[in-house]
N, C-alpha and C positions, 0 to 999 in steps of 0.2 A: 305822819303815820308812825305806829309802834314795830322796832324792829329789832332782831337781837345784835348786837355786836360783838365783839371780841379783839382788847386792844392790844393783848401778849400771849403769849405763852402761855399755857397754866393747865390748869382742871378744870371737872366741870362748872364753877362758880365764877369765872372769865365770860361765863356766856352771862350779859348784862343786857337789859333791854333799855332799848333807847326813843329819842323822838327824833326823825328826819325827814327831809322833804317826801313827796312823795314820786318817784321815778313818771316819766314820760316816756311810750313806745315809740322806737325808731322804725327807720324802712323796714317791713317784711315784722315787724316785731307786734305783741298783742300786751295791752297793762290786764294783768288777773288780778282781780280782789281773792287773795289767798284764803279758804277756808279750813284747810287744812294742809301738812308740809308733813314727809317722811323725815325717818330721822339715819344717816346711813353712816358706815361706817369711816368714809372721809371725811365727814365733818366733825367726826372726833380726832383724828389723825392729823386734818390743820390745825383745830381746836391748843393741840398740844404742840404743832410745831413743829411738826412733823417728823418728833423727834428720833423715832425708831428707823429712820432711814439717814446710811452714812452722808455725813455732811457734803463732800465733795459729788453725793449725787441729791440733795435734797433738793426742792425746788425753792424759790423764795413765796414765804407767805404774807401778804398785802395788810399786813397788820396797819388800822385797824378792817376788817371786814366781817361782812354776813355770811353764813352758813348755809346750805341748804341747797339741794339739785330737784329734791320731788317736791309737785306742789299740786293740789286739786281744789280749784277756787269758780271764780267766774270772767270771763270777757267784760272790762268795763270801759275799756276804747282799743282801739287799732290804728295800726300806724299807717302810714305810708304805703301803698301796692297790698296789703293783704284784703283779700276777698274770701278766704277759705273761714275764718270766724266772722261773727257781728255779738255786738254788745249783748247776754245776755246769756251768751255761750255757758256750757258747764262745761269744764275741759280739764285736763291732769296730763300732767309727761314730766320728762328726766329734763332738765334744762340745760343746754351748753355744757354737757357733758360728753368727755374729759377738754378742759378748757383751764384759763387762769383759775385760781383759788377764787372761792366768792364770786366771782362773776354771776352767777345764777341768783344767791339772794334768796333762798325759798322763804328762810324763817325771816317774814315779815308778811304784814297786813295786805300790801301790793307788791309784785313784781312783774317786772318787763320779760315776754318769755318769745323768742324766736318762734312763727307761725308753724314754722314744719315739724318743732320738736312737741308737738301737742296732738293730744286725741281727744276726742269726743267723752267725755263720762258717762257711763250707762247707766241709764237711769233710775235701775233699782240695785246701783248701790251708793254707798255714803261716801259724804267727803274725805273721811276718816280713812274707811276702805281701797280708796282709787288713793291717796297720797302714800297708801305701803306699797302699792306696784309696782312703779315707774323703773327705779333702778336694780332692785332685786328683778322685778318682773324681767326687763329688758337685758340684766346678765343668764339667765337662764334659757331664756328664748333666744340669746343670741349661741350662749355655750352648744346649746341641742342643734339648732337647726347650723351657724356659721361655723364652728370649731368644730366639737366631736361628730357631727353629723350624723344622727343617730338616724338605724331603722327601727320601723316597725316589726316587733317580734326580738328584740334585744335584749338580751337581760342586761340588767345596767345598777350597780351600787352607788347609792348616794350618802356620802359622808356629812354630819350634822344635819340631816333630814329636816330639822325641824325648826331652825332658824329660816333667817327675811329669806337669800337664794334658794337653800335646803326645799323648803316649803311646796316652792314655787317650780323648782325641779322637778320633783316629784308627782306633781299636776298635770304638767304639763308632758310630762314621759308620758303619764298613764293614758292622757289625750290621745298621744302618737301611738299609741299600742307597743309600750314595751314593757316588759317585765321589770319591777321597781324594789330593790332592796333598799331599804332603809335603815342607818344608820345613827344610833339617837342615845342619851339617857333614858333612864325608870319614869323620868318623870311625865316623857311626851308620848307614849307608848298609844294612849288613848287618842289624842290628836294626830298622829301619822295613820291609822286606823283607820281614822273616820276621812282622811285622805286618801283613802283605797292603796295603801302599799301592798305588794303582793306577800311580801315579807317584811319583817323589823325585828331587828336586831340592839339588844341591851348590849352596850359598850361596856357599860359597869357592872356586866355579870358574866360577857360571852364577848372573848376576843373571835372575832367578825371571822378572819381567815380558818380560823378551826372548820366553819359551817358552813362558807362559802367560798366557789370554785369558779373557774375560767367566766367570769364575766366578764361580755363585749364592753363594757364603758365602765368607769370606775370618776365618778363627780367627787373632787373632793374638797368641800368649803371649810376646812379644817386649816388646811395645813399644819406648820409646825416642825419641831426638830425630831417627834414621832412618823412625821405622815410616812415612813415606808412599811411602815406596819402595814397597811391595806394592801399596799401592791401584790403579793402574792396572788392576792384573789382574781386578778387580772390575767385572763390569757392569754398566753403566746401570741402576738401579732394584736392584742386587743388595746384598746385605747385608753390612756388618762388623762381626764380633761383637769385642771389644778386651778380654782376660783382661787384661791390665796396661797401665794407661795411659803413653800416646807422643803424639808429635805425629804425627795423619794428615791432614793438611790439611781439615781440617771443610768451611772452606770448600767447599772445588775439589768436595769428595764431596754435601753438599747441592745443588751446580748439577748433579750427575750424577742426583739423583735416589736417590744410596744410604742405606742406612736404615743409622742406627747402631742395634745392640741390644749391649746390654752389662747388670750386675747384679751383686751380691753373692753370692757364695755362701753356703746358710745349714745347718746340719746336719739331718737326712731319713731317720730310720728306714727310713721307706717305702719311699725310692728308692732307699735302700742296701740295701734286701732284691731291688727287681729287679739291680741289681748286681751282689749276688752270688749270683743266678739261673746271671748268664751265666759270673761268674767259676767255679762249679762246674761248668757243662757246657765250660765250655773254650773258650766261643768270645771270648774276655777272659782277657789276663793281665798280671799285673803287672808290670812291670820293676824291678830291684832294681838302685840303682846302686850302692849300699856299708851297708856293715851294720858298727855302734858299737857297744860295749858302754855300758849307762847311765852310767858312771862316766867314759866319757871321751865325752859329749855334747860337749864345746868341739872335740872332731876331725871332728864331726860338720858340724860347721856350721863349722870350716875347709875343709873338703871343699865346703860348700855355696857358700862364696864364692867359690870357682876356678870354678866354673860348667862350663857344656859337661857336665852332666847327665843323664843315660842313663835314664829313668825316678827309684824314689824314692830316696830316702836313708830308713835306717832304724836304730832305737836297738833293740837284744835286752836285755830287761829283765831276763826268768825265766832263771833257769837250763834 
């Protein structure tokens, strides 16, 4: 089978694609013929070596290996003890995530995918569509319901609105009945819109805290050596959930009384089955900001580094 590898360090032209056997499921595990695979922001982060993180905490990367955690393909055998798929399945989920580097293998034609870390694909959406979910989906649905614990009726800021988590945020808030600011460039103004934000906010034309005040939850997929800029907008005793870490002034927010809640995301059958509950009745959709063929993966994750991101980026594996 065709798959991408990665046998150094480097950029995106390190992702090469190769010829290797083709993987066999173990106990409890399912082989998916891959039709399409997300593209996320860790496999750019191994990609390069992980180099932005200090040495004596990096992890070791399995050089050489494959990329990739989301994948939405088909059931084309089953291992061992699993009765919950049979051959023929359409299914998508986050794979063995957080786990060794590589170990999940998206970007490739087959991979071996743990039975419980899998959901159903609903059937009136595409391959393409179900492979941006998985781990943007499942940090957002875990940020709202496990970390910040948002209620209904909350007003709640969301930073980079409009990227893969951003997106998905914001959906899903509006699902739960809370009040949604949005946080974005000039450019996405029309796409958070037609996502029902109750407000949106130009970065590039209106510093956010001027306009807005004591919001319950403040999401911020930003971070950065700015991110205390938003904090103000958070009230006393109010919550900051932080998808990537920034400097938010810890201090100045524990004399206010604000609760940091933040966590790992980890991959969730379960949750990805209410997920794509909502994604087939429509009130949840995906955004697609560019779509790769698997053989040119390294344009993929060129794209990913110019940023300013409009939902996912995503690799078309099957024909």
């Amino acid at each position: 089978m065709k798959t991408i590898l990665v046998h150094r360090p480097g950029p995106p032209r390190e992702l090469q694609l190769a010829d290797v056997g083709r993987p066999e499921p173990g106990p409890g595990e399912v082989l998916v013929r891959v039709h399409a695979a997300g593209v996320n922001p860790p496999d750019w982060y191994a990609r390069s070596g992980l180099a932005s993180i200090p040495a004596e905490l990096r992890p070791v990367v399995p050089f050489p290996f494959t990329p990739g955690t989301d994948v939405s393909g088909v059931v084309t055998a089953t291992g061992p003890g699993v009765t919950a798929w049979a051959v023929g399945d359409e299914v998508f989920g986050l794979l063995r995530f957080p786990t060794e580097i590589g170990a999940s293998k998206g970007y490739a034609e087959y991979t071996t995918a743990p039975a419980t870390e899998l959901a159903r694909k609903p059937a009136g959406v595409s391959h393409i569509e179900a492979a941006a979910v998985p781990m943007a989906g499942l940090t957002a649905w875990q940020f709202i319901r496990d970390h910040a614990r948002v209620t209904p009726g909350s007003t709640v800021l969301v930073n980079g609105a409009a990227g893969g988590v951003g997106h998905l945020l914001v959906q899903f808030l509006r699902v739960l009945g809370a009040r949604v600011i949005a946080v974005a460039s000039t450019r996405h103004e029309e796409f958070l819109r037609g996502l029902g934000v109750d407000e949106y906010i130009d970065y590039t034309t209106t510093q956010a805290t001027d306009v807005v005040k004591d919001v319950d939850v403040l999401f911020d997929t930003v971070g950065g050596p700015n991110a205390h800029r938003l904090t103000p907008a958070i009230r006393d005793g109010g919550v900051l959930s932080p998808v990537f870490y920034g400097d938010f002034g810890e201090e100045e927010l524990a004399r206010r009384g604000v609760l940091i809640r933040s966590g790992q995301v980890r991959s969730a059958g379960d949750q990805l089955a209410e997920i794509a509950a909502l994604l087939e009745s429509g009130a949840v959709r995906a955004g697609i900001d560019s779509v790769f063929p698997l053989a040119e993966a390294w344009r993929a994750h060129e794209r990913a580094e110019q940023g300013h991101i409009q939902g996912k980026i995503v690799l078309a594996v099957a024909e």
